[in-house]
C-alpha positions in Angstrom: 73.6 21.0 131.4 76.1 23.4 133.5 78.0 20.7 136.0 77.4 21.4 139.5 79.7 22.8 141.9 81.3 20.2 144.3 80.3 20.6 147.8 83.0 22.6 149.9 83.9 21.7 153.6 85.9 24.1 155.0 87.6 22.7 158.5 88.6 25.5 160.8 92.1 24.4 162.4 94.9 21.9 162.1 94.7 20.4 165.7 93.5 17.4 166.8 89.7 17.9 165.4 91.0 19.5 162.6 93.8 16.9 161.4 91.6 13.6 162.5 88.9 15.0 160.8 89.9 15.8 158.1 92.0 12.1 157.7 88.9 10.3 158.7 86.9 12.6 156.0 89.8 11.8 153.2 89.2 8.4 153.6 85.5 8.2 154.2 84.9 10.7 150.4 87.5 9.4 148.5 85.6 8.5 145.5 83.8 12.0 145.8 87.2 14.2 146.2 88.3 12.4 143.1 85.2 13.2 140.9 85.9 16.9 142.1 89.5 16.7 141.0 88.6 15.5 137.7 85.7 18.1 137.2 82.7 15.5 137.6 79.4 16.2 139.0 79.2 15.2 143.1 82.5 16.2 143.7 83.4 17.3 147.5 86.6 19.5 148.5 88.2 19.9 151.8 89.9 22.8 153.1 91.8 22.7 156.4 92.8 26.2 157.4 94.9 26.4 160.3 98.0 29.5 160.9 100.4 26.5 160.8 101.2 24.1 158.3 101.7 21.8 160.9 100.0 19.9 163.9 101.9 19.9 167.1 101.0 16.6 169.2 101.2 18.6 172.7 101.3 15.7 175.1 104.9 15.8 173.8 105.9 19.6 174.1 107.3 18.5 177.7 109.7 15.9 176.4 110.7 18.2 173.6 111.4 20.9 176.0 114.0 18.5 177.9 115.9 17.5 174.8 114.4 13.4 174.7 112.4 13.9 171.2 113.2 16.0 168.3 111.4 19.4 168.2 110.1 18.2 164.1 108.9 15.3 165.5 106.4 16.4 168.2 105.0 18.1 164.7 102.8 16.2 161.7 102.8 18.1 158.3 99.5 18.6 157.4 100.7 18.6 153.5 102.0 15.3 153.8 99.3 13.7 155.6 96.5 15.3 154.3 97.4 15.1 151.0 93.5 15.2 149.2 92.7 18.2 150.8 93.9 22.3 150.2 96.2 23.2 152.9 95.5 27.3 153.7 97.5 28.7 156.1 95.6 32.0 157.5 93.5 32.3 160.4 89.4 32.9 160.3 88.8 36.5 161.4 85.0 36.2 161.0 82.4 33.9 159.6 79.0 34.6 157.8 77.4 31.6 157.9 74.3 32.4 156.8 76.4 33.6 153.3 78.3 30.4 154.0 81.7 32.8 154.1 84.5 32.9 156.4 87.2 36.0 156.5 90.3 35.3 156.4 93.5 36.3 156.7 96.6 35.0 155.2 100.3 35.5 155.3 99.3 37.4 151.4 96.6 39.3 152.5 99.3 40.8 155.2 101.6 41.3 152.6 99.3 42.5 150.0 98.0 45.2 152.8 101.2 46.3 154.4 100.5 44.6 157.1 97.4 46.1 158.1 95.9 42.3 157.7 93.1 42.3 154.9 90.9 39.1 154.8 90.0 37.3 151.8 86.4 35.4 151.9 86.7 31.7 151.6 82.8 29.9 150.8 82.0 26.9 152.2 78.8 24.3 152.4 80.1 22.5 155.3 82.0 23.9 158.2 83.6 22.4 160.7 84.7 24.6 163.3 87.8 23.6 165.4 90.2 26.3 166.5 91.2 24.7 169.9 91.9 27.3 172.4 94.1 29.6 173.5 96.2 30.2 176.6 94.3 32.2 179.7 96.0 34.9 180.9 95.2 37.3 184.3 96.1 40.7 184.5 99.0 39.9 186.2 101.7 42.8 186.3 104.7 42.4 184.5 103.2 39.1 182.9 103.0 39.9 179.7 107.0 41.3 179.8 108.2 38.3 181.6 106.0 35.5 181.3 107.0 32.2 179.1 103.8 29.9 177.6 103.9 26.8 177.1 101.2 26.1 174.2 103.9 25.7 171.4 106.5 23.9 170.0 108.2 27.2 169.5 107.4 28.1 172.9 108.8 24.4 174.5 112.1 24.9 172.5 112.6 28.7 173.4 111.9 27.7 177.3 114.4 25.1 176.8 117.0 27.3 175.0 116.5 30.0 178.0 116.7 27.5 181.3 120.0 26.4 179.7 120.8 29.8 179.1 120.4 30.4 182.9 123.1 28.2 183.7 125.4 29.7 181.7 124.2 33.0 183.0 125.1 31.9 186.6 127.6 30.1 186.0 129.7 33.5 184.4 128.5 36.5 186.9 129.9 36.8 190.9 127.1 38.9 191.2 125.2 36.6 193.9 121.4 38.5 193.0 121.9 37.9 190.1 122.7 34.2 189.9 119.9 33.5 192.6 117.6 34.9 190.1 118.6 33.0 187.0 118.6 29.9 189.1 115.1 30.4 190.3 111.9 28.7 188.0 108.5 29.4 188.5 106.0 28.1 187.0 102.3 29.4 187.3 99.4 26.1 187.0 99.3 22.6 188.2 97.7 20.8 185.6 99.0 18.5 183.0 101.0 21.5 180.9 102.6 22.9 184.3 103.4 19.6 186.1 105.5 17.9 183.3 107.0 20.8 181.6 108.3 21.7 185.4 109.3 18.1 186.1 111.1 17.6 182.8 113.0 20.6 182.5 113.8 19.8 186.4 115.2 16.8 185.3 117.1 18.1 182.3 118.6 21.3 184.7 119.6 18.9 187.7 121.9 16.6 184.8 123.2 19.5 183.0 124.4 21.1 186.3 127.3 18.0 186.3 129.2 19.8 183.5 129.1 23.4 185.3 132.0 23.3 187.7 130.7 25.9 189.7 127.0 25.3 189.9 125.4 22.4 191.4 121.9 20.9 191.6 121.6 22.4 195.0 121.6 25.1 193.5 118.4 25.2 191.4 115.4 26.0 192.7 111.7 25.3 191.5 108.9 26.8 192.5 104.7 26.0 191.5 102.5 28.0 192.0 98.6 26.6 192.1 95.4 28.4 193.2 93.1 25.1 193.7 94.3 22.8 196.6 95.7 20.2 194.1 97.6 19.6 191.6 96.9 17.1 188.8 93.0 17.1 189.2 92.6 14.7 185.9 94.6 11.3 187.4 92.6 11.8 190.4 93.1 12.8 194.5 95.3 9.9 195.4 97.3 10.2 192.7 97.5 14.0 192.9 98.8 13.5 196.5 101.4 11.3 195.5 102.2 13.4 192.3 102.9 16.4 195.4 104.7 14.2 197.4 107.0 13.1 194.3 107.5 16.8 193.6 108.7 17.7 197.2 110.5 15.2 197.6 112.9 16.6 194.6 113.5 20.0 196.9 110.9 21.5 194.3 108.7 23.9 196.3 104.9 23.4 195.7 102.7 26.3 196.6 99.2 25.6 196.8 96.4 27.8 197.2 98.3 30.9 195.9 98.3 33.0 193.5 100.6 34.9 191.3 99.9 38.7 192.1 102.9 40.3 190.4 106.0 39.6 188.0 107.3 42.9 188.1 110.8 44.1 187.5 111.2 40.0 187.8 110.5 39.5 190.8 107.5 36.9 191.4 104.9 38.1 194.1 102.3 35.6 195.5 99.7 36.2 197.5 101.3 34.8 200.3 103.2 37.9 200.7 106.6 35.8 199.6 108.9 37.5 197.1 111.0 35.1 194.4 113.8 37.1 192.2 113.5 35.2 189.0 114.1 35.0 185.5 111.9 32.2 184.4 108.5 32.8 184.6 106.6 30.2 182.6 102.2 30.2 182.7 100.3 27.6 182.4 97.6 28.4 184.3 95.1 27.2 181.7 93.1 27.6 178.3 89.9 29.9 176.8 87.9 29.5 174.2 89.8 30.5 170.6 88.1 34.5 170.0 87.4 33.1 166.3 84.0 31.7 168.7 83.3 35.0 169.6 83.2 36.4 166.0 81.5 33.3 164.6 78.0 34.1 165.1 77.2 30.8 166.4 75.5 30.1 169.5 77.6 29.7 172.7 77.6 28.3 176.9 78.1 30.4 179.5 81.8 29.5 179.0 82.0 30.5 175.1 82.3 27.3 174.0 79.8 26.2 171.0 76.4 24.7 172.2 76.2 20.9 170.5 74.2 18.0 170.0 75.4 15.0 170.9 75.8 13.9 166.9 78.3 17.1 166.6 76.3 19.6 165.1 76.4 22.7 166.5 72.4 23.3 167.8 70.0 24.9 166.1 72.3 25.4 163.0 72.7 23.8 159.9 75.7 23.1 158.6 77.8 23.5 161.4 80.2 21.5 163.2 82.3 21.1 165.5 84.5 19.2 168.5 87.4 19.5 171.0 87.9 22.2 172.8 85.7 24.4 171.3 82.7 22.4 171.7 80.3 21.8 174.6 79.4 18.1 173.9 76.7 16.3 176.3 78.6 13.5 177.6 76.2 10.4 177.4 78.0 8.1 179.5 77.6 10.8 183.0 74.9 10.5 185.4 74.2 13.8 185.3 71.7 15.0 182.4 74.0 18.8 181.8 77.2 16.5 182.4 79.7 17.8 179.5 82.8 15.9 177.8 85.9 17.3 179.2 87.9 19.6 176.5 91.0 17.3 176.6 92.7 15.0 173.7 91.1 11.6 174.5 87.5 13.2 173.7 88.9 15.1 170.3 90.5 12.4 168.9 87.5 10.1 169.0 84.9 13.0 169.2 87.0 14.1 165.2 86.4 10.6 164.1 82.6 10.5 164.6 82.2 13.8 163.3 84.0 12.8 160.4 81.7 10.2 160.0 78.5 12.1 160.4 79.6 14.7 158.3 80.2 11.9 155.2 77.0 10.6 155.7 76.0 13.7 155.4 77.0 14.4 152.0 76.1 11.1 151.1 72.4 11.5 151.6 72.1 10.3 155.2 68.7 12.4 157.0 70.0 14.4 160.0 68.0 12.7 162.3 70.0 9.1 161.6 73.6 10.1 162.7 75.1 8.6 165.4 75.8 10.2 168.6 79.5 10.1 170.3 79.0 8.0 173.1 82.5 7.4 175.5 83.6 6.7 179.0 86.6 8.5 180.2 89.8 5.7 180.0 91.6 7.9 182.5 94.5 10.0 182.7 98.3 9.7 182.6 100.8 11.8 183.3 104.8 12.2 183.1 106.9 13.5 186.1 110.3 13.6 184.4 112.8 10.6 182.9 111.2 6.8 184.7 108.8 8.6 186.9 104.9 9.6 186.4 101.4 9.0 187.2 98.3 6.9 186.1 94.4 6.3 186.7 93.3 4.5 184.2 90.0 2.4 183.9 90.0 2.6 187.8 93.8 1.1 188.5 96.2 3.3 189.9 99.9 3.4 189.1 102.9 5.3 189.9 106.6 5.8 188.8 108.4 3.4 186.5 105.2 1.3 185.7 103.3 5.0 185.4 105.8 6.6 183.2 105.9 3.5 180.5 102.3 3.7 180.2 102.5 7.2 179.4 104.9 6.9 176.7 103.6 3.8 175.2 99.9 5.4 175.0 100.8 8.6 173.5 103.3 6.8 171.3 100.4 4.6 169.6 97.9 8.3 169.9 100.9 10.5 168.0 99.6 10.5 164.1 101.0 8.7 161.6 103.9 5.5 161.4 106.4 8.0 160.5 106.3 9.9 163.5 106.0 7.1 166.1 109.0 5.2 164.6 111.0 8.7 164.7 110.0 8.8 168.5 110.4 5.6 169.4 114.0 6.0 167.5 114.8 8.6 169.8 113.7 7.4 172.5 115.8 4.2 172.2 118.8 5.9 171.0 118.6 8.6 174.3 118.5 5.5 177.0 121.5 4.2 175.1 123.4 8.3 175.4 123.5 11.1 177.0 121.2 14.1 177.2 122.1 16.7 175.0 122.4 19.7 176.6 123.4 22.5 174.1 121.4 25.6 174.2 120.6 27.0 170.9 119.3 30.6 171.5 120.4 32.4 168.6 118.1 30.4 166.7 115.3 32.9 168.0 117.5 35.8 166.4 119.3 34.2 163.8 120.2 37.2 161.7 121.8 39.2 164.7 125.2 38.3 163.8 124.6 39.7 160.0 123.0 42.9 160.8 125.9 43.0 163.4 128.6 42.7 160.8 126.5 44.7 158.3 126.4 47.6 160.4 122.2 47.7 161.2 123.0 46.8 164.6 126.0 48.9 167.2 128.3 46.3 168.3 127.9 45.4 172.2 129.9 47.6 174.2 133.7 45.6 175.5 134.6 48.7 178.0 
């Protein structure tokens, strides 16, 4: 008799969904992911396809930006971790689920095409769909040649690399335009991604600025830039007013209510009708829906986020999953019956672990209708505003600075995957209250073969008259 072949779940992203998945379902089918290693009947295979070989653990991204934790260790390997399933890096262009195929494209399809980006089909029995999202842009003028996101590791270190850079800048021209500009931040968005990365690379300017004999912390000057009448929504309105007040009290200018209407020729235009000269313009000014959703056939909300049942499955599909921030969830804790979990890291990570779960029972024989539904009330929210300061709400207590900023670190420390990479943070973290901040801008990492194509000729040598 022909043996059968194994059951294929293909997981859609490297994120949080995608990596606790994908540990949970590792552990959970470990006796079947051998049997389809060794060619047996009842085998199952797991495929995590993400554009990274990596996840990046973003509550961190702000810390890394300011120089306190190691750029590789905000990161997990997925190859390392996930070491029973098939690491593909490409991204899914298109699915056909009724087929059971998704299109992708890899860094050899690309290569294979001449970069015209040819997709290869990857079948699947199970998918589990987890892209995260993607950051929302306006049509802003001039945002697109000026702006600076902060989604990535890539983009934390290169924001970091440039604000240092700015110093340097100023520090070198006599040209007084042109050292008010490169002295000038704004940032766009005053939720969790705008607020910290501002206050820690605040923090990390105004100590730098003590090894610059001719600029001062004076002379820096911040400036966010948020359309609702609050900033920090998550750790609630008391909070959020003290978060302001923390802000402002650092000479860091806090427009609310406004609105980015230009960044052209840098210059930053809100609708208040003021004009900023700058040359840091970093948005954060939220997330959409990854377009894979779009393309996936699958049913969405009125916000394109995937319409699910409460036990994961996307509705009315078989086969399906999915979690994070690409799923619609009913939250069965709310008082209100269309009440939906919020699309931030405390629902993933515990949302990934029951899909996990469903999904092995699943294979295992387990009826649909049995599975367990994700069921949990919101802990709270925490939230860093630079080195010793920061704000919590957190099962209804409230707390601010020192006691706010160690409750921060010490949850996302025990959150950040894996022992290896909370004893490398808490490493650092130990070793930089014991020295000093490192402040060494490494820019030419984001070019790193100018010099050679300089010397080789490629490149005209910068003009000395």
């Amino acid at each position: 008799m022909a043996e059968r072949e194994p059951a294929r779940i293909l997981v859609v992203g490297g994120g949080y969904v995608g990596l606790y998945t994908a540990l949970r379902l590792q552990k959970r089918l470990k006796s079947q992911l051998r049997r389809a290693a060794q060619g047996q009947d009842g085998g199952v295979r797991i495929t995590v396809l993400d554009p990274d070989p990596y996840m990046t653990y973003q509550p961190f991204l702000p810390e890394a930006a300011a120089g306190s934790i190691s750029p590789r260790h905000v990161v997990v390997p997925l190859r390392r971790v996930l070491k029973d399933c098939q690491i593909l890096i490409g991204e899914a262009r298109s699915l056909d689920h009724e087929r059971r195929v998704a299109h992708v494209s890899t860094l050899a399809t690309v290569e294979q095409t001449g970069g015209r980006g040819g997709t290869v089909e990857v079948p699947y029995t199970e998918l589990v769909l987890a892209p995260g999202s993607v950051s929302r842009t306006l049509p802003v003028p001039g945002l697109a040649e000026h702006g600076i996101g902060f989604k990535t590791v890539e983009e934390a270190i290169g924001l970091r690399n440039h604000v240092l850079e700015q110093l340097d800048i100023a520090s070198s021209t006599r040209d007084p335009a042109v050292r008010d500009a490169a002295l000038t931040f704004v940032f766009v968005g005053g939720g969790y991604a705008g607020v910290e990365a501002l206050a820690e690379l605040e923090d990390m300017a105004r100590y730098a600025c003590r090894y610059y004999h001719n600029v001062s912390a004076d002379d820096l000057r911040f400036l966010l830039v948020e359309a609702s009448d609050r900033i920090l929504p998550e750790v609630g309105e008391a909070m959020g007013r003290y978060a302001l007040r923390e802000l402002r009290g650092r000479n860091i200018d806090v427009r609310l209510e406004t609105r980015l209407d230009s960044c052209e020729n840098r210059v930053a235009t809100l609708s208040d009708g003021s004009r900023h000269p700058t040359r840091t313009l970093v948005w954060t000014a939220g997330v959409k829906p990854h377009p894979i959703l779009a393309a996936s056939g699958l049913p969405l909300n009125e916000r394109g986020r995937l319409v699910c049942t409460p036990t994961l499955r996307v509705a009315d599909t078989g086969h399906a999953w999915s979690a994070g921030d690409a799923a619609a969830v009913p939250d069965l804790t709310a008082d209100a019956e269309d009440a939906l979990c919020a699309p931030n890291a405390q629902h993933a990570v515990r949302q990934a672990r029951r899909l996990a779960d469903n999904l092995a029972d699943v294979v295992e024989g387990t009826p649909p209708g049995e599975l367990t539904p994700y069921r949990h009330s919101y802990a709270g929210s925490v939230a860093s505003l630079g080195l010793h300061k920061g704000v919590a709400h957190v099962y209804g207590r409230k707390l601010k600075g020192y006691p706010a900023w160690f409750m921060h670190r010490a949850y996302h420390l025990s959150r950040v995957p894996t022992f290896n990479r909370k004893a490398r943070v808490l490493a650092e973290w130990v070793l930089s209250g014991l020295f000093k901040r490192e402040i060494v801008s490494l820019g030419s990492l984001e070019h790193p073969r100018a010099e050679f194509e300089m010397a080789a000729g490629s490149v005209p040598p910068p003009d000395t008259k």
